[in-house]
C-alpha positions, 0 to 999 in steps of 0.5 A: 506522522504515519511512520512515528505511529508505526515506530512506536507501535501505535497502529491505529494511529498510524493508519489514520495518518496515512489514510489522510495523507493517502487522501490528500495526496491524490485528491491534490497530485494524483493517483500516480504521484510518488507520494500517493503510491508512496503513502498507500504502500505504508498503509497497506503495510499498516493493515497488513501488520495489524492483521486486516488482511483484506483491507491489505489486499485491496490496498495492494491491488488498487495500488499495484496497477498504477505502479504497473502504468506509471513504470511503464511509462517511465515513472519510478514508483518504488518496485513494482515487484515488492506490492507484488511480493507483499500482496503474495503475502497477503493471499497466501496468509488468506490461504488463497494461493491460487491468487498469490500465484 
């Protein structure tokens, strides 16, 4: 329901969307299942278009570590260079360029 929010640019409902399925998720598979991360990436993104940018940084930042984790061990998560990337983005929208480095 999350990306049918999104697509027809009804934010606020998409963030619940995914804030529920994000909640699901790791409360039933874990915080490294590709659908949890797959779920906090959405909403990151949710937060990150409709302008919270701190709720988006700390999305970002608690999902970045458990791509890190997972892609080490083997696992594929999605890139773990885009949460990077996307997270960049949020710092230096917070004029924060020392943590996007």
């Amino acid at each position: 329901m999350g990306v049918l929010y999104e697509i027809l640019d009804r934010l606020p409902m998409s963030e619940k969307a995914y804030e529920r399925s994000a909640a699901v998720f790791e409360k039933a598979l874990g915080a490294g299942h590709p659908e949890t991360c797959q779920a906090k990436e959405c909403l990151a993104g949710v937060y990150h278009a409709q302008g919270d940018l701190t709720k988006a940084a700390a999305c970002y930042q608690e999902l970045l570590p458990v791509k890190e984790e997972m892609s080490a061990l083997g696992a594929s998560l999605g890139d773990v260079t885009t949460t990077q990337n996307n997270l960049a983005a949020v710092f230096v929208q917070l004029n924060d360029l020392r943590a996007a480095e």
